[in-house]
TIDRENKOL-79091 format. One record per atom (N, C-alpha, C, CB): residue in three letters; x, y, z. Coordinates in steps of 0.05 Angstrom, whole numbers, plus 5000, padded with zeros to 4 digits. Last residue first. Glycine has a CB too. Example, Ala and Ser with C-alpha at 12.3 -4.5 7.8 and 13.67 -1.06 7.14 Angstrom:
2
Ser525749555142/Ser527349795143/Ser525850015157/Ser528249885114/Ala526448865156/Ala524649105156/Ala526449345156/Ala522649115181/
***
This chain:
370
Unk886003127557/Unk884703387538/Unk886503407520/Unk884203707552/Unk888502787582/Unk887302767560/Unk885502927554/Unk886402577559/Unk893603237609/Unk891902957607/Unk890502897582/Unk889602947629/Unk895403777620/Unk892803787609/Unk891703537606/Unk892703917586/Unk899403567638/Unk898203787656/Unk895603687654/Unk898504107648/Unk903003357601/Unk902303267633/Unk900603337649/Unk904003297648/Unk902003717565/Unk900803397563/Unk900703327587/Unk902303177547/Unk906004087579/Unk902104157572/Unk901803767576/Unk900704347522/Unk910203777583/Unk909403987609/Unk907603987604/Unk910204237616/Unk911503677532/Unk910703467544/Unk909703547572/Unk912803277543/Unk912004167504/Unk909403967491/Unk909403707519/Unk910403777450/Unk916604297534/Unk914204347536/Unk911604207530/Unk914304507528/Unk920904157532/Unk919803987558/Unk917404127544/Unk920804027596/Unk924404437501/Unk923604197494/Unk922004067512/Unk925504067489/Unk923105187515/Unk925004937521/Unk922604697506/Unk925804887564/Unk923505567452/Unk921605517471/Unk923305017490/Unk917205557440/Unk928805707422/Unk928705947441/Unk925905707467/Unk926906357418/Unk930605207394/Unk931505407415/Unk931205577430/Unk932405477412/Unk927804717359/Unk926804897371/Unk928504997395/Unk924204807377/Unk928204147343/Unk931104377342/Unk929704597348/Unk933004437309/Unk922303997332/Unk924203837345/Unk926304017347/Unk924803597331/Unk917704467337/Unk919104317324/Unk921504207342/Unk919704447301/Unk910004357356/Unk913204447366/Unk915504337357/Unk913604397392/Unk904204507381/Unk906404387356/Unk908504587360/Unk905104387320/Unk898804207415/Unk902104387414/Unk902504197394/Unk904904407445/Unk892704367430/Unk893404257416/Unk896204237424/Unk892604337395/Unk886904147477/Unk889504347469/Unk892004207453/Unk891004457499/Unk880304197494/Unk882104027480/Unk883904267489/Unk881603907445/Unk878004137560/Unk878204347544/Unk881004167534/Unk878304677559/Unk876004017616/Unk876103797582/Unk877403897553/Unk872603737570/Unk877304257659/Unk873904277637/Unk874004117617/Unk873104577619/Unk880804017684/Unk878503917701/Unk876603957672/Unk877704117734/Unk885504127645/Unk883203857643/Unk881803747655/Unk883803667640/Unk885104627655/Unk883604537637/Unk883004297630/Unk884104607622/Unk886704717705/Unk884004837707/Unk883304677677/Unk883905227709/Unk891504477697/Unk890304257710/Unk887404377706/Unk891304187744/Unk894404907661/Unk893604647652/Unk892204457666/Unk895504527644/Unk895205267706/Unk892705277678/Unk892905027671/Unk893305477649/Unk898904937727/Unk896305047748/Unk894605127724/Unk897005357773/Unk902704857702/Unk902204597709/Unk899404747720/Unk904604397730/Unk905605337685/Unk903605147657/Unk903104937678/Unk905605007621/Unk906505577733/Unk904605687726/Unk903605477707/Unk905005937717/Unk911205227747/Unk907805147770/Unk907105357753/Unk907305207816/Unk914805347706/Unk913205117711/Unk910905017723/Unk914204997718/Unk915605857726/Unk913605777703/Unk912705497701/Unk914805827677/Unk918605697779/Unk916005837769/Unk915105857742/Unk915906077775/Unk923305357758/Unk920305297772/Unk918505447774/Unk920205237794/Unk925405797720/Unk924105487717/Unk922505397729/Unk925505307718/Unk926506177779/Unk926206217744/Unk923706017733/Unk929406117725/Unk930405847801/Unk928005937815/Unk926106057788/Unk928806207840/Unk934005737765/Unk932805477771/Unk930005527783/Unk934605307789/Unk937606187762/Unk936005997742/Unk934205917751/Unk937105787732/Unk936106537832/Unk938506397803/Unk935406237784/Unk942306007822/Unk935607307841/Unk934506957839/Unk936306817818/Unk930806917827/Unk934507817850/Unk936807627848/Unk937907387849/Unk937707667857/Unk928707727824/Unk932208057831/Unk933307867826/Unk933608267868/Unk923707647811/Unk925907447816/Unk928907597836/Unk926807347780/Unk921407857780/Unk919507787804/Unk921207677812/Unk916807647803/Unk922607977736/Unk923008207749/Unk922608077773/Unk921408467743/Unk922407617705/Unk924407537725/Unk924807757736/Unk926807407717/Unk917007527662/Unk917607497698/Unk918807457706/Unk916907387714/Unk917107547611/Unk918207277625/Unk917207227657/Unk921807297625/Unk915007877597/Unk913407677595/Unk914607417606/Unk912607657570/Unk918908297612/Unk916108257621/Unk914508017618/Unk914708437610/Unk923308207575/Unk922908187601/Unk920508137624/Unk923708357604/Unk921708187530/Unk921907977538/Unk922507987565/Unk923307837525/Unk919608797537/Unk917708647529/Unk918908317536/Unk917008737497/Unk925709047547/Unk923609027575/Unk920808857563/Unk922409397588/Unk927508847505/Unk929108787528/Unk926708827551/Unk931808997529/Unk924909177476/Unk925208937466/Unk926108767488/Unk927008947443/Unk926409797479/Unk924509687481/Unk923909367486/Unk923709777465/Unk931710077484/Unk931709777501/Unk928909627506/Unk932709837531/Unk932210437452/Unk933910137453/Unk932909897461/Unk936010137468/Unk925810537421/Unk927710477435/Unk929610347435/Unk927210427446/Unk923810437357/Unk924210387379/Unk925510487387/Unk924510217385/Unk925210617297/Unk924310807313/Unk923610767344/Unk922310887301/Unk927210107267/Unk929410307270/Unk928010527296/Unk930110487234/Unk924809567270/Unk925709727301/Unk927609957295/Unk927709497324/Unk924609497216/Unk921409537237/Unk921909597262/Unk919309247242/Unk928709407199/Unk928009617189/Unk925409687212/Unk927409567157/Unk930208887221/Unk930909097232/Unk930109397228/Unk932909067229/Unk926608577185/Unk926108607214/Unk927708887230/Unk927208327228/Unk928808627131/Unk926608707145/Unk925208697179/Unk925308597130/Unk933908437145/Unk934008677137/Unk931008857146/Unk934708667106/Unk933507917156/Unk934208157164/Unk933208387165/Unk935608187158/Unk931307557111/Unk928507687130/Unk930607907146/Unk926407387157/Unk934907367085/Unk933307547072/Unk931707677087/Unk932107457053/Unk938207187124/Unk939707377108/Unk937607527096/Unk941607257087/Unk934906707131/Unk935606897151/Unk936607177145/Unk937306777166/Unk933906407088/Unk931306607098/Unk932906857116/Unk928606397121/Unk937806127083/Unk938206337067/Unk935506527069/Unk938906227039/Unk938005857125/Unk940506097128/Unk939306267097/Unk944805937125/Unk931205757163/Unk933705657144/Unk935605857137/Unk932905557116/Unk929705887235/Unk930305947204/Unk931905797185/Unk931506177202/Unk931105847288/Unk930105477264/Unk929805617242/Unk926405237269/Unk931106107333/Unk928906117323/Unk927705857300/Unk929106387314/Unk937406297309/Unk935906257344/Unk933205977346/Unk933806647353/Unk936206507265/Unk936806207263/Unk936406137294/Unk940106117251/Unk934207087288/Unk932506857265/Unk933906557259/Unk932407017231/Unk937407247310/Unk935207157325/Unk934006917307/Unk932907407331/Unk942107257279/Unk942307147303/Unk939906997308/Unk942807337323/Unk939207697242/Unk940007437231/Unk940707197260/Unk943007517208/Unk938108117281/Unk936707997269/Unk936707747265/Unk936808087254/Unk944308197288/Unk942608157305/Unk940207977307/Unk942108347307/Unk945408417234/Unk946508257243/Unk945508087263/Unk948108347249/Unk941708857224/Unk941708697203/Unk942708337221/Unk944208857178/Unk939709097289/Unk940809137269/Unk941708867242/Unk943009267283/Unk936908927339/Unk937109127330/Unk937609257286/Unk939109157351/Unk934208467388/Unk936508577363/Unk934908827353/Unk937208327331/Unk932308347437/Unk932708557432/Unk934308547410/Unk933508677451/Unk933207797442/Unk930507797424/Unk930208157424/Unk927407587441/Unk939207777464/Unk938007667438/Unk935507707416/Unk937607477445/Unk940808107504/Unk939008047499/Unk938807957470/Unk937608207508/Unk945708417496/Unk946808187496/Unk943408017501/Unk949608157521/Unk942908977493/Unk944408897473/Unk946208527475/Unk946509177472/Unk943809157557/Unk941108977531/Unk941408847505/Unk939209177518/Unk947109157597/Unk947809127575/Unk944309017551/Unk950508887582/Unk946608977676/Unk946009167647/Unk946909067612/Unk947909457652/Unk946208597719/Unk948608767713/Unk949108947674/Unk951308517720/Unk941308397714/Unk943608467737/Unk945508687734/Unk945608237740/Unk938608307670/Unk936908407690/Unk939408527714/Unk934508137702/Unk942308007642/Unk942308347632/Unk940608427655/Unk940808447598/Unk942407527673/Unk944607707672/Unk944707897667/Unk946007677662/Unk937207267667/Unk937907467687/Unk939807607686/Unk938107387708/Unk937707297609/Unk936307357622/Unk937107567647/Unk935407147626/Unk941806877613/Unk942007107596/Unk940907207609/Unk941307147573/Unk937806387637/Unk940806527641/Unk941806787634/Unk942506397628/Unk933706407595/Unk933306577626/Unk936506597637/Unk930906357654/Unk937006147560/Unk935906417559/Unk935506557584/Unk933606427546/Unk938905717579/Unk940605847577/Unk939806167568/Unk942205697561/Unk933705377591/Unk935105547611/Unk937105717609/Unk936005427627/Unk928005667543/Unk931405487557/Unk932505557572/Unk933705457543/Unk921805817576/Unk923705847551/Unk926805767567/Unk923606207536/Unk915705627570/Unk918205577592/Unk920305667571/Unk918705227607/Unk911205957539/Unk911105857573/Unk913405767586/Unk909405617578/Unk910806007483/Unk913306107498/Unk913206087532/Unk913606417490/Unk909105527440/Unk909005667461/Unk910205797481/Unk908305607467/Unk909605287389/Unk912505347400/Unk911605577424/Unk915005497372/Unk902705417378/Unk905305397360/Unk907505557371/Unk904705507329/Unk897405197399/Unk899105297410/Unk901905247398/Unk898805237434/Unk889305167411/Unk892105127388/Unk894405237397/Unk891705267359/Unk884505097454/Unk886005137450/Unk888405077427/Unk885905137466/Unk877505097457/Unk880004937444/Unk881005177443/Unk879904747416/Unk872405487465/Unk872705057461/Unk874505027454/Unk871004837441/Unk870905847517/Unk873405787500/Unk872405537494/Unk876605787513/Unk866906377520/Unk866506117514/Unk868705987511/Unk865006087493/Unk869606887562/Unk869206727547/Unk869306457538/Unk869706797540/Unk866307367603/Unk867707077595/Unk866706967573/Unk867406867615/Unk864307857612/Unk865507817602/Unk866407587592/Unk866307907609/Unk860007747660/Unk859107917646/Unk861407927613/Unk859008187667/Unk863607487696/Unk861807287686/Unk859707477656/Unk859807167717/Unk870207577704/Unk868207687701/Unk865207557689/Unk869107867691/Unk874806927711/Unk874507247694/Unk870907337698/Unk875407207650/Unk874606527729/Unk874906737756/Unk875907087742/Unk878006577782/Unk872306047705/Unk870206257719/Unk871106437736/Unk868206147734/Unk876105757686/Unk875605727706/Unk873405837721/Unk877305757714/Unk876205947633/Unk874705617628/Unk873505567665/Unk878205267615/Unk878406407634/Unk875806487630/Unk874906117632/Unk875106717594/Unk884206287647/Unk883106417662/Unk879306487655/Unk885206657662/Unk885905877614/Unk884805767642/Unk883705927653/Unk886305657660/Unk886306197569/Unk884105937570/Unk882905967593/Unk885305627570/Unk890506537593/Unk887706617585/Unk884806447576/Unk888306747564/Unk894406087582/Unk893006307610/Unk890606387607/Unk894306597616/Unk894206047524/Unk893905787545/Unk893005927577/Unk897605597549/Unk894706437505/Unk892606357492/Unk892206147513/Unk892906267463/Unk900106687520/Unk898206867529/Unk895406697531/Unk897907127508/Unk903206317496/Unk903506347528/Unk900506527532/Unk906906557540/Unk902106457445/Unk901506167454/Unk901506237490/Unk904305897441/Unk905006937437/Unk900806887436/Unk900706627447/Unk898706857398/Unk909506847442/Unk907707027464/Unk904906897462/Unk907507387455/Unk907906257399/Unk910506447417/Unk909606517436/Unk911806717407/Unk902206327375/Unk905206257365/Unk906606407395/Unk906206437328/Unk895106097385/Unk897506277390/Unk900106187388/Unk897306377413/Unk888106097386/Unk890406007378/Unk892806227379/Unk889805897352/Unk882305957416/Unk884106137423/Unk886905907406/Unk884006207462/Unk875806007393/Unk878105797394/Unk880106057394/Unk878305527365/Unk869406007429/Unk872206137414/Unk873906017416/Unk873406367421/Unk862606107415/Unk865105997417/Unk867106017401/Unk865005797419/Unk857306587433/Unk858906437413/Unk862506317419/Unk859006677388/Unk855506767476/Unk853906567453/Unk856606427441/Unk851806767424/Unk859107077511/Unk858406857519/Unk857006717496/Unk856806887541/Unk860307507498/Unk857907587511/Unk856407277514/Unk856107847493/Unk865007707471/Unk864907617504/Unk862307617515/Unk866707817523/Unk864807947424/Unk865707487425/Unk864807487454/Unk870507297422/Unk864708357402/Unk862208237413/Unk862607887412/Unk859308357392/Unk868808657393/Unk868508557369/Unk865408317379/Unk872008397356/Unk870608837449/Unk870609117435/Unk868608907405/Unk874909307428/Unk871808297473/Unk870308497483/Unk868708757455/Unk872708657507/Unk876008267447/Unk874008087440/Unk871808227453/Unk874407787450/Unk879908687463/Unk878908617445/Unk876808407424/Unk880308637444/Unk879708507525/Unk879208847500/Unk878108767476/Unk882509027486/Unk882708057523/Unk879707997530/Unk878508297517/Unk878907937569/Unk887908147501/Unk886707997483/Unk883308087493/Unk887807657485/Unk889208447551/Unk889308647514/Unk887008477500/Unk893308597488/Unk889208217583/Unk887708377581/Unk887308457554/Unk888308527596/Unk894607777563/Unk891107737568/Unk889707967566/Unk890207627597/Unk897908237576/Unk897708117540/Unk895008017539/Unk899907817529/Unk897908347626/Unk896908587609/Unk896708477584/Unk898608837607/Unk899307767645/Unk896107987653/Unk895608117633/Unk896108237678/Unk903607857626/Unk902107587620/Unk899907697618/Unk902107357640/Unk906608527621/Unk906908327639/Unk904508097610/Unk905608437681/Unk910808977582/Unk907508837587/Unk908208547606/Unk905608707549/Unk915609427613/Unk914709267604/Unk911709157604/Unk916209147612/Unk915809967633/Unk917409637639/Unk916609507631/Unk917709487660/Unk915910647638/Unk914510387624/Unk916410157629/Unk913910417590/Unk918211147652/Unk916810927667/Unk916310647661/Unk914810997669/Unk919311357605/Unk921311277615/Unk921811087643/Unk922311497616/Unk915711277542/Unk916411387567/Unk918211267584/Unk914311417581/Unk914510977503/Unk917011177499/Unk916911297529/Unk916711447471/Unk910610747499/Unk912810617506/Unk915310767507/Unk913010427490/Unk907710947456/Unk906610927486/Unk908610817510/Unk904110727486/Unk909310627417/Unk908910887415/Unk909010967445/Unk906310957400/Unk906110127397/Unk908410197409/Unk909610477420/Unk909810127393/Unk903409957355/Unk902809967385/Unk905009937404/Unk901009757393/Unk904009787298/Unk904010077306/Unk903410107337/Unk901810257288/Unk907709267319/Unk907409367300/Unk907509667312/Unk905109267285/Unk906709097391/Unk908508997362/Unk906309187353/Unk908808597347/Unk904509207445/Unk907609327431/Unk908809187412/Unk909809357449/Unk898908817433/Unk900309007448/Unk903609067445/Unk899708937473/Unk897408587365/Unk898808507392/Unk900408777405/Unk901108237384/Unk894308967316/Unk897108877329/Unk896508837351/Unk899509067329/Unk887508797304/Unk890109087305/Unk892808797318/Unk889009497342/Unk884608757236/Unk885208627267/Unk887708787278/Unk886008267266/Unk883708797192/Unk883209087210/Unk883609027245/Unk879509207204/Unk883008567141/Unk882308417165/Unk882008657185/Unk884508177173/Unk886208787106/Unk883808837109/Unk881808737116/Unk883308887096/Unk891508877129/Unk889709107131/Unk887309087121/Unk890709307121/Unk892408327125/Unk892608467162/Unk890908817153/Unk897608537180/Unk893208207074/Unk890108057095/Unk890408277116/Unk890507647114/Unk896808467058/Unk894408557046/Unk892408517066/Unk893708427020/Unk901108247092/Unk901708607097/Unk898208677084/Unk905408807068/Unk901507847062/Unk901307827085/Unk899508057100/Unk904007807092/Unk902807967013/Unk899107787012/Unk899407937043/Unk898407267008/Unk908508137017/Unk905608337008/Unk903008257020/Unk904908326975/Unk910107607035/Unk910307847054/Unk907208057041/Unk914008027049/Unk910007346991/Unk908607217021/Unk907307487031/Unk911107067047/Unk912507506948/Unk908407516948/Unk907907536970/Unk906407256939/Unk917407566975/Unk916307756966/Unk912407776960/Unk918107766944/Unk917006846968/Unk918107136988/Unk916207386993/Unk920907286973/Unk917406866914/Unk915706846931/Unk915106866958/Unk915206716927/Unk921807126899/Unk920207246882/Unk917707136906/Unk920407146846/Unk925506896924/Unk926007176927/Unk922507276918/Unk929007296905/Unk925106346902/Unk925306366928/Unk924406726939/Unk928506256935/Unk925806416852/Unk924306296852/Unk924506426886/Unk924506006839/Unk932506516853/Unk930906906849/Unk927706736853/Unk931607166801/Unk934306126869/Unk934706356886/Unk932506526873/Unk937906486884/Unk933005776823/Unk932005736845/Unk931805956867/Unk933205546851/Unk932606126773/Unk933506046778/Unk931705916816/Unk935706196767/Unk927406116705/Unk927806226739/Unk929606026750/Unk924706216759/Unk928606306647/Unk928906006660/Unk929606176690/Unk931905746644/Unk924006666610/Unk927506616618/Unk926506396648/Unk929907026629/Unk920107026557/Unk920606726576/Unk923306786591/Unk921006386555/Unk919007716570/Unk919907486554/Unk919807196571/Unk922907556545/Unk915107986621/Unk917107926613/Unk917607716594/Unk918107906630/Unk907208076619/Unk909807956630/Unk911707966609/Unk909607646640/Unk903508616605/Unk904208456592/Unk906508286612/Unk904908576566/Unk901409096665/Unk902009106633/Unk903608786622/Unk904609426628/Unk895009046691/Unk898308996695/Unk899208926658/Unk899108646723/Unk889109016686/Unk891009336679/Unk893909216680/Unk890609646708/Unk888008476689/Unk887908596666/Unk890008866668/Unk884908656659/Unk888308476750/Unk890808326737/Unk891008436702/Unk890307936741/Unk883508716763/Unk886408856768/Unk888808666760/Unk886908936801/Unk880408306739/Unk880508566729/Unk882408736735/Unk878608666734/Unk884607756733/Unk881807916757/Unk881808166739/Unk882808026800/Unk883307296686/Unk883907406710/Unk882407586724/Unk885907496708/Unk885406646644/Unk883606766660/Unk884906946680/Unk881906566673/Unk887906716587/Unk889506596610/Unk886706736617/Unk893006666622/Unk891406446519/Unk888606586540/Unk888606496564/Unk885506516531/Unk897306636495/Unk896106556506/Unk893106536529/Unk897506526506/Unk899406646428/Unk898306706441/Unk897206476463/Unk897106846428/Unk907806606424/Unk904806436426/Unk902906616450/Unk905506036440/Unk913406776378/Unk911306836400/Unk908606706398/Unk910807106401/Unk917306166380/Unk915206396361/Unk913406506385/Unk912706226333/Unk922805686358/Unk922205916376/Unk920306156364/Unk924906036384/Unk921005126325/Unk923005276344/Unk921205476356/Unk925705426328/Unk918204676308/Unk919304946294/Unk920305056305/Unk918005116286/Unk912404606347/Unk914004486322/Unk915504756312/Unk911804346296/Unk912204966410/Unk910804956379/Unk913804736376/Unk910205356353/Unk912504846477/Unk914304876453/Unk912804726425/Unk917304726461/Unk907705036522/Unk908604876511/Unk910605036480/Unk906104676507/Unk908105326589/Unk908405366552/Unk909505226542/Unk909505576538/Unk904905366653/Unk906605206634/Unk906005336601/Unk905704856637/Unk905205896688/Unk903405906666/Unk905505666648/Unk902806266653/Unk905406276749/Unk907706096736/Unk904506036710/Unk909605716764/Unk904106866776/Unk903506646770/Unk904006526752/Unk902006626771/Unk903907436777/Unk906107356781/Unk906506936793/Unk907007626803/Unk900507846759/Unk900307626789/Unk902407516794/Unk898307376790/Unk901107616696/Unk900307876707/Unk899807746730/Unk898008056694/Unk905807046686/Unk903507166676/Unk903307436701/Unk900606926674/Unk912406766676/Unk910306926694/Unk907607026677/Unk911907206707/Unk912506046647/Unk912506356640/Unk911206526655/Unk911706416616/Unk916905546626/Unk914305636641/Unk914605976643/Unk914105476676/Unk916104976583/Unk917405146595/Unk915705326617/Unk918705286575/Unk918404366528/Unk916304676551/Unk918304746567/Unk913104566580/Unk917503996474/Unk918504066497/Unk916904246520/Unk920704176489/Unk916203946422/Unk914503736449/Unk914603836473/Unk915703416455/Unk920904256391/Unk918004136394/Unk917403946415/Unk917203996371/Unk925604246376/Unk925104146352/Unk922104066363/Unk927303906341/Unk926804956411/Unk927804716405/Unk925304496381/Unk928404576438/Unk926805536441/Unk928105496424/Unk928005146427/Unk930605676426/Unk921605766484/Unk923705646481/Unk924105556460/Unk924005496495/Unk916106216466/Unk916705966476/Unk920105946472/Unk914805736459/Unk913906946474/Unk916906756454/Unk917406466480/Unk921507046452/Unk907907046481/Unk910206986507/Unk912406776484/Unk908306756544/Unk902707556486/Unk904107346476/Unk907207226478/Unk903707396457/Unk896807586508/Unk899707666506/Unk900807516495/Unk901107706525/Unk890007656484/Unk892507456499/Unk894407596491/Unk893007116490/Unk885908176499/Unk887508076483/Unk889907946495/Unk888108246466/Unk882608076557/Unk882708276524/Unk882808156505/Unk885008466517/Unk882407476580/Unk884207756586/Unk883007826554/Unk888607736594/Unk876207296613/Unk878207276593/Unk879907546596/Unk876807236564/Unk874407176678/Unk874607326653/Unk876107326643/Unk874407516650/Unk870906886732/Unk873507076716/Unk872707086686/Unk877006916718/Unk866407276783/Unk866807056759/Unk869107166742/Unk863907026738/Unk869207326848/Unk867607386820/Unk868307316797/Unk867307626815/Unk866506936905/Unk868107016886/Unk867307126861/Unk869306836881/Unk862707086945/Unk861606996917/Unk864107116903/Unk858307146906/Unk863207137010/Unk863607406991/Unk863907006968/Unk867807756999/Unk862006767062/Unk863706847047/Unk863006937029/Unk865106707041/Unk857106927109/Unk858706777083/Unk860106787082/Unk858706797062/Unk856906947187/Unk857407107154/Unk858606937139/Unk859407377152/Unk853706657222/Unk856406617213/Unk855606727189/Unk857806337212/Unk849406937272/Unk850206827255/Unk852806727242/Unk849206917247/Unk846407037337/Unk849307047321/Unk848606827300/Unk852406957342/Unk841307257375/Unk842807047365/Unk844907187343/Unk840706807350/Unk836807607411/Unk838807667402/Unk840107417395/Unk840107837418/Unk830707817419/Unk832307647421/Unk834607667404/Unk831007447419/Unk824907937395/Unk827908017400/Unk829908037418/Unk828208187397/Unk823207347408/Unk822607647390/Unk824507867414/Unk818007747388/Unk827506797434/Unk824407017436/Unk824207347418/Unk824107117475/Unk830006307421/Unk830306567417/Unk828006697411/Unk832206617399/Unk829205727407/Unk830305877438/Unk830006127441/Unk833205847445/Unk831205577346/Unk831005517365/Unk831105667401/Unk832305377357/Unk834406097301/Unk834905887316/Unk832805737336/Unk836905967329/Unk832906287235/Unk831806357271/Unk832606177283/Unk828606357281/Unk836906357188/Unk834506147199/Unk834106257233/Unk835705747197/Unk838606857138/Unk838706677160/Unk836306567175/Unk840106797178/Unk841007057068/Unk839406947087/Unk840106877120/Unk838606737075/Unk844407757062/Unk843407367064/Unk841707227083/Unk845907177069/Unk847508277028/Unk845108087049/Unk844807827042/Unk842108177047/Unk852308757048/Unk851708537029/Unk849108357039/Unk854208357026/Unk853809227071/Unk851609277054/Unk849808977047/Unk852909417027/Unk857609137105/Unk858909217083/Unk855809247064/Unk861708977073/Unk855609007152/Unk856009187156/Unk856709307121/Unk857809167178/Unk849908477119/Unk852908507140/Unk853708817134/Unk856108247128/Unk843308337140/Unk845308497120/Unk847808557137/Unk843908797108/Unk838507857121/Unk840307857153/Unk842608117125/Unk842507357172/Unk831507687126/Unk833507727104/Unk835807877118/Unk832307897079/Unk830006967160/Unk830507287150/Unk832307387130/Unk831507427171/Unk826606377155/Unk828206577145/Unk827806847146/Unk828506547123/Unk824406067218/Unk823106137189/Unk826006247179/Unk820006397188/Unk825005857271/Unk825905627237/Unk825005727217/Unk824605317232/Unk820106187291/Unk822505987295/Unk822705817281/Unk822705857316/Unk816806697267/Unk817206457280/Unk820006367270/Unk815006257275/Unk816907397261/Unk818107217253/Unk818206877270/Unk820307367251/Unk814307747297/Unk812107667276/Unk813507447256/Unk811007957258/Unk819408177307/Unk817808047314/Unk815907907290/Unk816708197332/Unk826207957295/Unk824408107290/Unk821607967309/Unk824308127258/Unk831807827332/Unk829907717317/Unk827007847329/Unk830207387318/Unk838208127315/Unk835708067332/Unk832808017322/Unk835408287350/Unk844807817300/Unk841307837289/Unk839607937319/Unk839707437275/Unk851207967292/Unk849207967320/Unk846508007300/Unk849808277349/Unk854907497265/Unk855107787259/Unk851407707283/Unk855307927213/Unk861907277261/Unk859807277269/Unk857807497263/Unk860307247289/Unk867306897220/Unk865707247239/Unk863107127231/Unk866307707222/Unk867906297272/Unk868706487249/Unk867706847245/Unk867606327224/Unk874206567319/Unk872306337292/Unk869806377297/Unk872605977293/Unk879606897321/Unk877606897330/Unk875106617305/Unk877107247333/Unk886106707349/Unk884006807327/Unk881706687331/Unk884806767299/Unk892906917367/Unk890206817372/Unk888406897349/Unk889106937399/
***
């Protein structure tokens, strides 16, 4: 899920009329203007939308580096990492092979990175590895300095789970988590509208949680505005051959034949073509996934898809009782939302295994022309 866009709370001064400008300062110091809305009595409380930060102007590097072009009779090219690790076409001088200066614009922390490597011809594999590798870093950069925390028992929210009581997060407790936290960041006080978007869990969580604040039977002191829902491979009905599984480790033990419990390099790789990976992502993302459950539990993983499935609610129930209850759950949120109109999106790839294929067409039935 995610929140649109940041907001930041004005209360409007006195002696300020309506439609004039204030001078409005975000937590980080920075200031800007804003217009008084309409409606809003001396002090009075309205929401703005924070800028965006004034990229900063670039800059020549020092002194250009200089990068030995390819060997040939001229016209030709080639391409060459720069500091960032950004591709930089080089053209081939008359004459063969000479080092060429080149002026390249950057950031001031791209200035301290010491000079790139000679030219050499990136193969496709190590092209793949190398951007890979940006993904993940950029990834790992936004999440810490966004400060948005982890989804209840992923990442560092886990911990708490080591007790020997614990069973799992149910639907409820993923919703709750989410409304906490909008709560805790001032979205639930009704002004401002929220678009709830969600992959997998989050998608199951983002579609309940619609219906539960669109219907009015979340707290009226709390609810939230929702205008739209987004929902990538939503995990609301998952295949029957999973809940098969499913119940089987719920019966007669073994976690380790849970699938979305892996563990280990191997495991991993399972889940991840499970899932529509390509084979050579799968081999590379292993390793890192498993590295992120060395301090779990065994069987953490096993009671989280357990929980969100709900077949505790089941004992000894076959498949099929399974299926139809989730089914009357996405058919009962989805009717609360196209009594409100409330858009909703799904995207869902065609060879998609773990979320069943009925779905995009289960929301559509539900949700109508919303």
């Amino acid at each position: 899920w995610r929140l649109l866009p940041m907001m930041l709370r004005v209360t409007r001064p006195s002696g300020s009329p309506v439609g004039s400008q204030i001078i409005v300062q975000d937590p980080s110091g920075r200031q800007f203007r804003a217009r008084i809305p309409p409606g809003v009595a001396e002090g009075g409380v309205f929401h703005v939308r924070v800028p965006a930060a004034a990229p900063a102007a670039p800059s020549m590097w020092d002194a250009a580096y200089a990068t030995p072009a390819p060997r040939s009779s001229g016209g030709g090219g080639g391409q060459a990492a720069v500091p960032g690790g950004l591709p930089v076409a080089v053209p081939t001088p008359p004459g063969g092979s000479v080092p060429m200066g080149l002026p390249v614009t950057a950031t001031p922390a791209q200035r301290q990175q010491p000079p790139p490597p000679p030219f050499s011809r990136e193969t496709e594999e190590e092209r793949e590895e190398r951007e890979l590798a940006q993904a993940l870093a950029e990834s790992a950069r936004l999440a810490e300095a966004s400060q948005h925390p982890d989804a209840a028992g992923h990442g560092k929210r886990h911990a708490w789970a080591v007790r020997s009581s614990w069973e799992g997060l149910s639907l409820d407790d993923h919703m709750s988590d989410v409304e906490a936290f909008c709560a805790a960041v001032g979205a639930s006080d009704g002004t401002v509208p929220v678009d709830l978007v969600g992959y997998s869990m989050g998608g199951a969580t983002a579609f309940a949680l619609a219906a539960r604040h669109v219907n009015g039977s979340a707290p009226a002191a709390s609810r939230l505005p929702v205008r739209r829902v987004a929902l990538l491979a939503p995990a609301l009905l998952v295949t029957q051959e999973l809940y098969a599984m499913t119940l089987s480790v719920q019966r007669h033990g073994g976690v380790e034949r849970c699938v979305y419990n892996y563990r280990t390099e191997a495991e991993a790789e399972e889940m991840l073509r499970l899932v529509g990976y390509a084979e050579p992502l799968c081999e590379k993302l292993a390793p890192v996934l498993a590295w992120g459950r060395r301090d779990q539990p065994p069987d953490f993983w096993w009671k989280m898809w357990r929980g969100l499935g709900g077949v505790q609610a089941f004992g000894e129930g076959e498949v099929d009782a399974a299926v139809d209850a989730k089914r009357a759950a996405l058919a009962s949120s989805g009717s609360v939302l196209a009594e409100a109109a409330t858009p909703v999106l799904v995207v869902q790839g065609s060879a998609e295994l773990v979320v069943d294929a009925s779905v995009p067409r289960e929301v559509r039935r539900a949700v109508g022309s919303a």
